[in-house]
N, C-alpha and C positions, 0 to 999 in steps of 0.2 A: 504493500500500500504506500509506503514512502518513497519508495521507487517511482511508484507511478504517479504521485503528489509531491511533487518535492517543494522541502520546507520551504524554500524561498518566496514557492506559488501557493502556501497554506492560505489560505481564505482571512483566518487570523491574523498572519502574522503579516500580510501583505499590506503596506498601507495604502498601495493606489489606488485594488482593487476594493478595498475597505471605503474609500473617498467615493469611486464611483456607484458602489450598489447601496451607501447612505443617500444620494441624489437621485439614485433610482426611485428607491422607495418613497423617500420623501415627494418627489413629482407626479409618480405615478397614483400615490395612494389622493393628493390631493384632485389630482385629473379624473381620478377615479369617482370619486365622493360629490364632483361640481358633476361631471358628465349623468352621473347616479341621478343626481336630486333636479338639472335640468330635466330628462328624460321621464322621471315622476311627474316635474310640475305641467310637461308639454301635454303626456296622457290625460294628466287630471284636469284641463283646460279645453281640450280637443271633445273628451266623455263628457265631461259634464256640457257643453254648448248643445251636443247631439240629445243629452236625458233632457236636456231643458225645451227643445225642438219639440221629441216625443210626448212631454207631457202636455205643453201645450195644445197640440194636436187632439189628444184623446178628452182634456179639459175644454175645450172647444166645443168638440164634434158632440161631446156627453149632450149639450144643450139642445141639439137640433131633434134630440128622441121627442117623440109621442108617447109617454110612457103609458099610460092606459093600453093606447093601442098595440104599445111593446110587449103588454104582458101576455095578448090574444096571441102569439106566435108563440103554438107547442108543438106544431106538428109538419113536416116535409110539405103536406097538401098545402098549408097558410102560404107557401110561398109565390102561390096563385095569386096571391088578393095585391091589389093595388095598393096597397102603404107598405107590404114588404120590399113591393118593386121601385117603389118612391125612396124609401130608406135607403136601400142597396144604393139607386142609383147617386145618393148625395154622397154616401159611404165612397164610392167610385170617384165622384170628383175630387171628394179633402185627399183621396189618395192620390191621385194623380198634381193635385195643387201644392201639395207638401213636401211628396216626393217618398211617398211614406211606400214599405214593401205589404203589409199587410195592413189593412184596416179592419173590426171586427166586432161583436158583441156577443157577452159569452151568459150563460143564467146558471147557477148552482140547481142542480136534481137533487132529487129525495134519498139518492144513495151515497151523494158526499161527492160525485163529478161534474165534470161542467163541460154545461153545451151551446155550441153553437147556434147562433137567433138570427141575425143581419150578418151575413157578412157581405165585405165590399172589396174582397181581393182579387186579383183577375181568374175567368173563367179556370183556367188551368189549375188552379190551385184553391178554389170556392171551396169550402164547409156548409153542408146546409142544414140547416136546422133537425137537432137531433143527434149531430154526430158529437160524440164526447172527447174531451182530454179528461187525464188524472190531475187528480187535483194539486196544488203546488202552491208555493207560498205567494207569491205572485198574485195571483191569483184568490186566497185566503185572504189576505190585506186586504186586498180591493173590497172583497164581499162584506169582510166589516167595516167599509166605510170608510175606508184609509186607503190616499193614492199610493200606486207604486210603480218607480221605478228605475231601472238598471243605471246604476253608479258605475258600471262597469263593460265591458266588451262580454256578449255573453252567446259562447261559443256551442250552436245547436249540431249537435251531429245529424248529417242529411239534407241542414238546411241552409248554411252558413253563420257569419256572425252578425249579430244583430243589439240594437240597444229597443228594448222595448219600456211601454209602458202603461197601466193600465189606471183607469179610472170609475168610481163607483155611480152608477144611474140610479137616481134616487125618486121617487113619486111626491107626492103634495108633501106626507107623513113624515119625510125624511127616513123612511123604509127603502134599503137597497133591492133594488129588483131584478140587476141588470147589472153588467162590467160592460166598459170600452176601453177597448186595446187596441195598439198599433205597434208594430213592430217596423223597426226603420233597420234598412241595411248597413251595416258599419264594416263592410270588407274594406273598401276604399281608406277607413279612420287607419284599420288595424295593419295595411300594406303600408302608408305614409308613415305608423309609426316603426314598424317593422325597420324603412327605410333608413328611420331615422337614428336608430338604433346602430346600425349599420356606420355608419358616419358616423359616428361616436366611436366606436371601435377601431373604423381605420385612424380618426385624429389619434388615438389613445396610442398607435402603434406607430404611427409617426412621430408624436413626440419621446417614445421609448428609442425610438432610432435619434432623433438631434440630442439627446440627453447623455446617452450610451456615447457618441460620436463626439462630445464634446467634453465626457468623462476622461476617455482618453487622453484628450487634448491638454487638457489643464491638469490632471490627477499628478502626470510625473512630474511636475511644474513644483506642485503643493508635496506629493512626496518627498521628494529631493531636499525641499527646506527642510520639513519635519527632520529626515534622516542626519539634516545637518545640526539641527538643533540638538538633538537626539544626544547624536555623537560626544559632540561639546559639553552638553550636561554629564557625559560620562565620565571625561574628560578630567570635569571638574570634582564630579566625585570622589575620583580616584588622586588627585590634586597633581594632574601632570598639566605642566605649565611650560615645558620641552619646545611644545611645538608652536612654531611664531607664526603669528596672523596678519595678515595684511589689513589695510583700514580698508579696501572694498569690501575683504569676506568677513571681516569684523561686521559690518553691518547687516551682513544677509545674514550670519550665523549667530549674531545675538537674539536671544530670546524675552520678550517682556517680560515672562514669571522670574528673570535672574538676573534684570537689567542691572540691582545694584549689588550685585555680587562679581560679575563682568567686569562693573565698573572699579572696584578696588581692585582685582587682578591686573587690568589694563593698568590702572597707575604702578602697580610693583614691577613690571612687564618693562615699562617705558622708562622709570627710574634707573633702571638695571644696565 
């Protein structure tokens, strides 16, 4: 192991390499922790704009129900009658005005699932009245009365990602009847941040490279003194006073922690 490490290039004992992976660390972890906490704050700014979009939309749309007439829709046949067709088709424009991927209205059943009433999402992918989701928190919130939604990128398998949000439809009583929900596409959110990530990464590795390349540069600079100081302190340790010094390297080889110890040697030095 010493063979293949040799003590000169010990990690330890090396001071230039010592110089440069203290600049490493110190740059890197700072680059790390700004890049960190940018890249939190972009997320949390970009999410939150798109939940705020989403709620809007379902806190909107909630007003335009006929809730009386909401409650007659239990069955596939309702969707014959002219206010389901009226509903859809407003359901169809806020989607299309918005920009929204789903538009919808959901009602809790007597077994604890919930189904589908209006919805307004295109032909290809319509729910019609009747057909059920499991119930979920989402969902839950809403039905007591409390809006909710995604603080967050919320990754559906099958379907993509999406930020939704839903809202509670309420009658005269202030009795919930009814959820609207909307689901907006956030693939787009979550590729730009992806991106952006990305860029972060490479800056992070470009600055490991001008830091690393300039550790180099300056370490045996900064070495070199150390070693000469080093030396000299040894020097005086051992009180050899032998060896004469010139006033240039007099100054690069003096040390502040032993300025006034130098300096009485120098006068016995020059006396002599």
């Amino acid at each position: 192991m010493r063979r293949f490490f040799p003590s000169a290039l010990s990690y330890r004992k090396n001071i230039r390499i010592k110089i440069i992976a203290f600049f490493l660390i110190m740059v890197l972890s700072i680059t790390m922790t700004l890049a960190y906490i940018l890249y939190q704050q972009s997320y949390k700014a970009v999410t939150s704009k798109a939940s705020e979009t989403a709620y809007q939309t379902v806190s909107q749309s909630s007003k335009y129900i006929d809730v009386e007439k909401f409650k007659t829709l239990t069955s596939p046949e309702d969707e014959n009658t002219d206010y389901y067709k009226k509903e859809r088709d407003n359901l169809i424009k806020i989607r299309e005005i918005t920009g929204a991927r789903h538009i919808f209205t959901l009602r809790k059943t007597s077994d604890g699932k919930f189904m589908y009433v209006v919805d307004g999402s295109p032909d290809g992918e319509l729910s019609h009245i009747g057909d059920t989701e499991e119930s979920a928190l989402c969902y839950e919130q809403s039905w007591s009365g409390i809006p909710y939604t995604d603080q967050k990128l919320n990754f559906v398998e099958g379907w993509g990602i999406y930020i939704s949000s839903y809202y509670p439809i309420k009658d005269s009583q202030g009795t919930v009847v009814g959820i609207m929900g909307a689901d907006f596409d956030a693939e787009s959110i979550y590729n730009e941040m992806e991106h952006f990530k990305k860029v972060c990464l490479l800056i992070l590795a470009i600055f490991t490279g001008i830091i690393t390349f300039a550790g180099f540069l300056f370490s045996d600079k900064i070495s070199r003194s150390i070693k000469r100081s080093s030396d000299f302190a040894k020097e005086l340790a051992e009180f050899n006073l032998q060896n004469s010094i010139s006033k240039k390297n007099y100054g690069k080889r003096m040390n502040l922690e032993f300025w006034p110890i130098h300096w009485k040697i120098s006068e016995i030095t020059f006396k002599r």
